[in-house]
N, C-alpha and C positions, 0 to 999 in steps of 0.2 A: 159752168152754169148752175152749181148748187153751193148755195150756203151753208156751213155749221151751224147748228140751234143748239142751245143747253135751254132743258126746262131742269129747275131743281137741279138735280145733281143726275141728267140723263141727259142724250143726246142723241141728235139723229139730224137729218140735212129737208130742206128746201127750196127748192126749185125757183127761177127768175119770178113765178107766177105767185111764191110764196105758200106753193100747194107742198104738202110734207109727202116728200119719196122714197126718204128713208124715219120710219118712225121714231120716234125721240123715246127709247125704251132701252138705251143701249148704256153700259157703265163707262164706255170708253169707244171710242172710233178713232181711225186715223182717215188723212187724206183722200183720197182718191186719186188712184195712178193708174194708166192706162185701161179705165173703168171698174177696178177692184181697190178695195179698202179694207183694211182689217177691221175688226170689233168685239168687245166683248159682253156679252151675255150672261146673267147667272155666273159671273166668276171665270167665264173661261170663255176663250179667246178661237174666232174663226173665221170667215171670208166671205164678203157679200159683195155682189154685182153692183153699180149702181142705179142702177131698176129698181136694188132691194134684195133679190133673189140671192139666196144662200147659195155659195160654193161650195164652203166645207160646214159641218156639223160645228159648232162651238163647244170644242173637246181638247182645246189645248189648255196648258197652265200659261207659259208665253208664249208670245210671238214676236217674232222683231221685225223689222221694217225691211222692205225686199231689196235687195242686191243683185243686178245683172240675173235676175228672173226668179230669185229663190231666197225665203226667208229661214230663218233661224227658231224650232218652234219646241216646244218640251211637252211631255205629257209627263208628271210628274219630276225625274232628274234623267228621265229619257231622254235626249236629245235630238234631234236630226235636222232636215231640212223639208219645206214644202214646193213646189213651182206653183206658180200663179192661177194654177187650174185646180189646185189643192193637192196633187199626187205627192207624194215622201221619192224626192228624189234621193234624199239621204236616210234612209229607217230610221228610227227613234229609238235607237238601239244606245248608246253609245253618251259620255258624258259632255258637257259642253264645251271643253278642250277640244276632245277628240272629235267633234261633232264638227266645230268650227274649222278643225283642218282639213275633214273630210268636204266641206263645204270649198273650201278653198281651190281644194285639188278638183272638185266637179265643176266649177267657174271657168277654172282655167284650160279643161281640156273639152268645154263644151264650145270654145273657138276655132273652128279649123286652122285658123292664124298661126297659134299654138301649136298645134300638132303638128303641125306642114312642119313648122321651122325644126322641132324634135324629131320627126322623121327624117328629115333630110339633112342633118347637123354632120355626124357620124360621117354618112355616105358621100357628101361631098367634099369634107375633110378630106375623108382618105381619096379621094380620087384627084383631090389636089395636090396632096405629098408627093413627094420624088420617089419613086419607086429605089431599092438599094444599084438595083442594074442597071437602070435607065443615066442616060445622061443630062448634062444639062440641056445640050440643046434637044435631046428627046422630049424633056420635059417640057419647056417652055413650045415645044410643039403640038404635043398633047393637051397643056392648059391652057387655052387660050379663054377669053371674054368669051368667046363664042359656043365652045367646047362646054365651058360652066353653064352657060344660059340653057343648052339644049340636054344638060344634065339635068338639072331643075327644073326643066318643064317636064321632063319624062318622070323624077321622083316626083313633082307637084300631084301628075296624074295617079302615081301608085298612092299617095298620102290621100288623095280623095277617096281611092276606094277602100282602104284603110277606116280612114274615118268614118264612112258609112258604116263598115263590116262592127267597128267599135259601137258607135251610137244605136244602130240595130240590133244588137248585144244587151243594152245597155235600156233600151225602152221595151225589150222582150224583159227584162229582171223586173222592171217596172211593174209590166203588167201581172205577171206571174203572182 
């Protein structure tokens, strides 16, 4: 429901009504996605509602475009990452290599999907191998379709409390 405006070399969005929502005072804006949009102000770049209302202070150098909840941001050749609410899920510590892998590796273990299958790779590996003592028909009595499934649902359970005990960890560093 909001259009892009450029006055001169500035920009800012209007409303079906044609009424201005976001004021046209901006060097740069992007999009609007799931009601936040980047922008930049005075040379530097940071996070507005589309209300208008600031999320983060306009204190970055870049910013890049969000990925599965979290963008890519620098304050000088700092690097890290933001989430959508402006918090540094990844500190600005760190060069943009090393920023982009750290970002990587937080993507990917912010899936329980993820985690479940690396929790439980290992352990049902081995519960599926033939033991040296065991026989075969021990084996194939021991592994059954059924045997696996009821394995899996019991590591499913330990990997959710896992992942909680992880991301509780993990949003206590946050906030710290």
């Amino acid at each position: 429901g909001l259009a892009l405006v450029k006055s001169g070399d500035l920009f800012g969005y209007l409303d079906l009504k044609y009424d201005e929502i976001i004021p046209v005072i901006y060097q740069e804006i992007g999009a609007f996605t799931e009601g936040i949009a980047w922008m930049k102000l005075d040379g530097k770049y940071g996070l507005i509602e589309q209300n208008g209302r600031s999320i983060t202070p306009n204190r970055y150098s870049s910013m890049g475009e969000f990925v599965e909840g979290i963008a890519l941001v620098s304050i000088d050749d700092q690097w890290g990452y933001i989430n959508r609410t402006g918090v540094e899920v990844v500190p600005l510590l760190y060069t943009r290599e090393e920023a982009e892998a750290y970002g990587t590796d937080y993507i990917h273990n912010q899936h329980f999907s993820n985690f479940a299958e690396e929790y439980m790779a290992e352990k049902v590996a081995a519960f599926e191998a033939k033991d040296e003592f065991e026989t075969a028909e021990q084996h194939a009595a021991r592994v059954t379709p059924e045997s696996v499934a009821a394995l899996k649902e019991q590591l499913t359970a330990e990997a959710e409390k896992a992942f909680i005990e992880a991301r509780s960890a993990s949003v206590v560093l946050q906030l710290q």
